[in-house]
C-alpha positions as CSV (number, residue, x, y, z in Angstrom):
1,X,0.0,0.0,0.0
2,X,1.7,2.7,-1.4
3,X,0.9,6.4,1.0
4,X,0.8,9.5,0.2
5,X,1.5,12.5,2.1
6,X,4.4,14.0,4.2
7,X,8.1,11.9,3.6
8,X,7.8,8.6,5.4
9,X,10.0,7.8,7.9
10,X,11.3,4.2,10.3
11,X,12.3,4.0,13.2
12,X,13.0,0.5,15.0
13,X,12.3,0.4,18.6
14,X,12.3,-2.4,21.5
15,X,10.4,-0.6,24.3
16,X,6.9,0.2,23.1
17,X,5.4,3.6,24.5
18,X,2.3,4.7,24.4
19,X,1.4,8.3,23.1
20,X,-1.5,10.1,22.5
21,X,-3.7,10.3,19.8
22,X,-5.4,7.2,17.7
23,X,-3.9,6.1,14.4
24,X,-4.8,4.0,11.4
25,X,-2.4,2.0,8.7
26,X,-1.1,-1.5,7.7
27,X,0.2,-3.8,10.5
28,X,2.8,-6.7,9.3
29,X,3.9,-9.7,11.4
30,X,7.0,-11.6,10.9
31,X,7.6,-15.2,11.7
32,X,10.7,-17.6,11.1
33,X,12.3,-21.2,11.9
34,X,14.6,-21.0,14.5
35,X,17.1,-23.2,12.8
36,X,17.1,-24.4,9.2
37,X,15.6,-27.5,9.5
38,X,12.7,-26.9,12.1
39,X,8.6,-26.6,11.4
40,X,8.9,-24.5,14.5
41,X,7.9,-21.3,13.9
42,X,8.7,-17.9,16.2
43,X,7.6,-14.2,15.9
44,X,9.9,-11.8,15.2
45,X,8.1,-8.8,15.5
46,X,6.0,-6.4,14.1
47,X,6.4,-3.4,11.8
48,X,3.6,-1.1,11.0
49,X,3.1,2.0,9.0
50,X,0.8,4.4,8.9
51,X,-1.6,6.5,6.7
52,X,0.9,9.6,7.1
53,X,4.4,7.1,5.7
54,X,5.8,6.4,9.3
55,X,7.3,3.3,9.5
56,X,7.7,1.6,12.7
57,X,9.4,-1.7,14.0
58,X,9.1,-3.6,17.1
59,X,10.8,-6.6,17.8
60,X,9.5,-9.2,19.9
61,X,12.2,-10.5,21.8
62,X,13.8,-8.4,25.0
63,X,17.4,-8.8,24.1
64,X,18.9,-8.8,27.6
65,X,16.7,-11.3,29.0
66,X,16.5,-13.4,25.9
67,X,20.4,-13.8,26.4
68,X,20.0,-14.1,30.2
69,X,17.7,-16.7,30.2
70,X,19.1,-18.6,27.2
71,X,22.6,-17.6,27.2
72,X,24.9,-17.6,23.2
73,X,21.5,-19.2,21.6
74,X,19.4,-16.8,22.6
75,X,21.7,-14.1,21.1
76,X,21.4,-15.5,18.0
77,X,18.1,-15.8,18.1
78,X,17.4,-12.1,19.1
79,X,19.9,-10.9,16.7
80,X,17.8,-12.6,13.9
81,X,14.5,-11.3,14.9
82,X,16.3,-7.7,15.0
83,X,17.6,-7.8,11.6
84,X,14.3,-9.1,10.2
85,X,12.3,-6.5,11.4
86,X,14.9,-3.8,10.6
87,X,15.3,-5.3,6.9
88,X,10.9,-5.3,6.5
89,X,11.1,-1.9,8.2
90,X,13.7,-0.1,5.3
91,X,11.9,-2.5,2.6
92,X,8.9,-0.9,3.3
93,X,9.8,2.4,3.7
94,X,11.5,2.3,0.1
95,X,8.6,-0.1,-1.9
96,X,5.3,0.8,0.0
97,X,4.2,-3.1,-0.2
98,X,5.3,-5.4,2.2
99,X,4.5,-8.6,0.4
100,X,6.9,-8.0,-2.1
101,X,10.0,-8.2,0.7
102,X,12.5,-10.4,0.4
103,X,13.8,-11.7,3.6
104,X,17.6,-11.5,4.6
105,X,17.2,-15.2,6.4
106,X,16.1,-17.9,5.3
107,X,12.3,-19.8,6.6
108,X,11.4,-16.0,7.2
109,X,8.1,-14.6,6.3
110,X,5.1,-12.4,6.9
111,X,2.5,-14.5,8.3
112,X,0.3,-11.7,8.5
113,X,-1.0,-8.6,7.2
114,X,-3.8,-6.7,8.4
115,X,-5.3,-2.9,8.8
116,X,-5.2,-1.7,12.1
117,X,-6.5,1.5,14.6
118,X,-5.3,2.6,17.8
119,X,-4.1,4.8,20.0
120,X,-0.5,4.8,18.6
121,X,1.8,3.0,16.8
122,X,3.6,2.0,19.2
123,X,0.0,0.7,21.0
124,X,-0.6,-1.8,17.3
125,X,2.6,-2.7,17.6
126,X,2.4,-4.2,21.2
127,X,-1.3,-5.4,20.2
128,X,0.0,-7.5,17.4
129,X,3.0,-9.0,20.1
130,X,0.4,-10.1,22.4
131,X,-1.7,-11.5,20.1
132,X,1.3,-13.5,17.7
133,X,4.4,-13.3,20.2
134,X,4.0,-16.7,23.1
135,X,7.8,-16.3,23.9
136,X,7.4,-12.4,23.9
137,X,4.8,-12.4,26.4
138,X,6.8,-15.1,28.6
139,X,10.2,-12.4,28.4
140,X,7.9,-10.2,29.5
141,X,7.4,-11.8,32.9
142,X,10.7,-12.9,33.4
143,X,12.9,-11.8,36.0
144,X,16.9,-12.1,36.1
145,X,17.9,-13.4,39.4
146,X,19.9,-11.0,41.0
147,X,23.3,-12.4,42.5
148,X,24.7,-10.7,45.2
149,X,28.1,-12.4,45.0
150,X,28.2,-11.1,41.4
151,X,27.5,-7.4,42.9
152,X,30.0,-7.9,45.5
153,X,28.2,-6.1,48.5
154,X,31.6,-6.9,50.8
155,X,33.7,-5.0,47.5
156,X,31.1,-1.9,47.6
157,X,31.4,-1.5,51.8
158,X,34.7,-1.7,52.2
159,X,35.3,1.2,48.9
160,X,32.7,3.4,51.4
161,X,35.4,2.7,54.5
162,X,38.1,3.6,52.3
163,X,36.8,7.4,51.3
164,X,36.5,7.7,54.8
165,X,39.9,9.1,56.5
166,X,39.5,8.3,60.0
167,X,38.3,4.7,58.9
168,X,40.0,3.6,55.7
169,X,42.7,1.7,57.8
170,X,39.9,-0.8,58.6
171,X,40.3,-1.8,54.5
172,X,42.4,-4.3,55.3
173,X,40.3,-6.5,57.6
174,X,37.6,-7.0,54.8
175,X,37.8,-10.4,53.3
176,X,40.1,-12.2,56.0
177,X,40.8,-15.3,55.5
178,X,41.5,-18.1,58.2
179,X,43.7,-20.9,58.0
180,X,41.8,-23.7,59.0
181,X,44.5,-26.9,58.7
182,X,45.8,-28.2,56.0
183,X,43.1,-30.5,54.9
184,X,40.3,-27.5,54.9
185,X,39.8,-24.9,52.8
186,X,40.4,-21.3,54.4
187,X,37.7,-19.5,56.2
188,X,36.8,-16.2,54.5
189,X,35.5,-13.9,57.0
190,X,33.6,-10.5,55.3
191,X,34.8,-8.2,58.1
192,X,36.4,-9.1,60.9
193,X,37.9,-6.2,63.3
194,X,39.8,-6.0,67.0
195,X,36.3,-5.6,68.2
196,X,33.8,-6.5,65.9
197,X,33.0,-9.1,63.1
198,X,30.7,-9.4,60.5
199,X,29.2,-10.7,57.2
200,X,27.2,-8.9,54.2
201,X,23.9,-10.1,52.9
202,X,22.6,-8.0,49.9
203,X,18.7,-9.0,50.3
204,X,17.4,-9.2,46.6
205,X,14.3,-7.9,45.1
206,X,13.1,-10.5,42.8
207,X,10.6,-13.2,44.4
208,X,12.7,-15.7,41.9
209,X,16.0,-15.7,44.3
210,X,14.3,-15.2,47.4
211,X,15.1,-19.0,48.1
212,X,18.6,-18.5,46.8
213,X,19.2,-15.9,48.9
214,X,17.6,-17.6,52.2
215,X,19.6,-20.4,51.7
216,X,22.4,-17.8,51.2
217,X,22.0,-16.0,54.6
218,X,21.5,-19.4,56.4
219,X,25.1,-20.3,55.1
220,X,26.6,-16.8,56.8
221,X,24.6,-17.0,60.0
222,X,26.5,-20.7,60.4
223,X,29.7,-19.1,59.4
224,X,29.2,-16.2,61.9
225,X,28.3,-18.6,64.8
226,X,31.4,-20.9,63.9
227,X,33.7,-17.7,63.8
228,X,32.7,-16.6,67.0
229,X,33.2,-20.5,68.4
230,X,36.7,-20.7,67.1
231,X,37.7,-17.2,68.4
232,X,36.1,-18.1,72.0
233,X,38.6,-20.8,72.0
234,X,41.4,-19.6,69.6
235,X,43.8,-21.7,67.9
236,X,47.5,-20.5,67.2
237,X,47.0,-21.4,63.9
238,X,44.4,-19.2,62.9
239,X,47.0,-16.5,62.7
240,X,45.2,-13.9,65.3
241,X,46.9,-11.4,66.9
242,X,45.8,-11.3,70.6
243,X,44.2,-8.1,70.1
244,X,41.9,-9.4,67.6
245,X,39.4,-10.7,70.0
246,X,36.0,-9.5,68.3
247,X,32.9,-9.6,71.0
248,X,30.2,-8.4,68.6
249,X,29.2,-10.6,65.9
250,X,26.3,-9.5,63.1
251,X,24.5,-10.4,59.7
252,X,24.4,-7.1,58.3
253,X,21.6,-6.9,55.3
254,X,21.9,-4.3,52.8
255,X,17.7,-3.5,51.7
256,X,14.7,-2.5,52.7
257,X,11.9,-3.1,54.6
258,X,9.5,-0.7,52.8
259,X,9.9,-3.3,49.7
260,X,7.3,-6.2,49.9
261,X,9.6,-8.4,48.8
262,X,12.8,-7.8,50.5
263,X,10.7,-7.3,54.5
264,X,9.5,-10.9,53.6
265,X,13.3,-12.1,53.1
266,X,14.4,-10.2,55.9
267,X,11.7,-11.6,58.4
268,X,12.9,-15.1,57.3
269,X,16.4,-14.4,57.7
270,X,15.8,-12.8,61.2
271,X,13.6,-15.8,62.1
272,X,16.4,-18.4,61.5
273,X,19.3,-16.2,63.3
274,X,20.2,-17.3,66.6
275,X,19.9,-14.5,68.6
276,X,21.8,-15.6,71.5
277,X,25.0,-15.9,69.1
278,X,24.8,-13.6,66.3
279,X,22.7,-10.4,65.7
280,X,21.5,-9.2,62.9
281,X,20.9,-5.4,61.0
282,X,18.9,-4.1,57.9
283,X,20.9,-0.9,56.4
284,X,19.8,0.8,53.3
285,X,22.9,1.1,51.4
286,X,26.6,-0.1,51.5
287,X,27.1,3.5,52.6
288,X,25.0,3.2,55.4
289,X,26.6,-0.4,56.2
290,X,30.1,1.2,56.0
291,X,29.4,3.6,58.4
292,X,27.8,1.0,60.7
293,X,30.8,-1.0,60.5
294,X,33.4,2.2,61.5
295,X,31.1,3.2,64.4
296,X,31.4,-0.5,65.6
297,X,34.7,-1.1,65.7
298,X,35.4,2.6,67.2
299,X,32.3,2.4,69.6
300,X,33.7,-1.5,71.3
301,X,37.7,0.0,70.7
């Protein structure tokens, strides 16, 4: 359908907005195989253009969760549905008829083409997903797990203890580690001070890790409760000074209880502490939980 009117335009996008206003114009949807040999068919977007020549793609595939959840294959598989629509996009722009494109890959096609009215572009472009797009709406609703090890919540305090003057000598008792004998691995102690020891938990926000990061905290609150056992009754080979005698032992947990998601992770975590051994805090920030930590060790000093 070849428009008339102002010069037509294209634009590819991957977030669909909303905007004001109702439009009309012709709405394409692209499928293709995921591999060569496959009756398997997937959506990889949809491009529309309007009665006034603008030409607008949307692909259906998230690109950072498609690769998250999927890993080098689903790469590939975004990066095809990204070229497709791009390639039906500039066709159409140029030819005003999309049935006469010629696809860039091969078991690609239009498996649809249809009029359409609504609010935007943008809005029949999200329609048509919905409506032709299964994995689409699944990456939608996905979450990536957040892991705190990967964030390094110990790395981000002790770079707040550093920028403080009167406390960045304390750097150096961040990630201790404690001979154990030869036949066990070192213990790795978050923070341990003269006066004060503790370990970081960065509470997630997705309900996905929750259980992850339980089973996470539960492994700290032992390590904290075995620390303070083997200081209690130090060994020489544990490589203690005798000034390093820590009294106060804590889970520190970097979140917030204002989140629905986090209180409920932070409730569990408090339920399972032994109180009579270990303590535990929920700080806001590292910054907040670097400032904790100087006060501490000052404070018992």
């Amino acid at each position: 359908m070849q428009s008339s009117g102002p010069p037509a335009t294209v634009h590819l996008i991957e977030a669909v907005t909303a905007r004001n206003g109702r439009v009309e114009g012709v709405r394409a949807v692209i499928e293709f195989a995921p591999k060569l040999v496959s009756l398997e068919r997937l959506c990889a977007g949809v491009v529309v253009r309007t009665t006034d020549g603008e030409v607008i793609a949307g692909c259906a595939l998230d690109k950072r969760k498609i690769e998250n959840a999927f890993g080098l294959a689903g790469k590939a598989i975004y990066e095809i549905a990204h070229a497709l629509c791009a390639s039906l996009a500039q066709h159409w722009l140029g030819e005003g008829d999309p049935q006469t494109w010629i696809p860039p890959f091969e078991g690609a096609s239009i498996a649809r083409v249809n009029e359409f009215t609504a609010r935007s572009a943008e809005a029949a472009i999200q329609q048509g997903l919905e409506l032709h797009s299964t994995l689409g709406t699944l990456l939608a609703h996905y979450e990536i797990a957040e892991q705190s090890r990967n964030v390094n919540i110990v790395e981000r305090v002790k770079t707040a203890v550093k920028r403080d003057v009167n406390a960045k000598h304390l750097t150096t008792r961040f990630n201790r580690t404690l001979p154990l004998g030869r036949d066990a691995a070192p213990m790795r102690v978050d923070f341990l001070g003269q006066n004060f020891a503790c370990y970081f938990l960065q509470v997630v926000r997705s309900a996905r890790s929750s259980e992850v990061n339980a089973e996470r905290a539960l492994g700290k609150l032992f390590e904290l409760q075995t620390l303070k056992r083997f200081i209690a009754k130090p060994k020489k080979s544990l490589g203690l000074l005798e000034e390093e005698r820590p009294k106060h032992f804590e889970l520190v947990m970097i979140g917030s209880r204002t989140d629905a998601i986090q209180r409920r992770i932070v409730y569990q975590v408090e339920a399972m502490a032994d109180k009579s051994q270990v303590d535990t805090l929920v700080l806001d920030s590292a910054i907040a939980a670097a400032e904790h930590v100087a006060h501490k060790e000052r404070l018992a000093a």
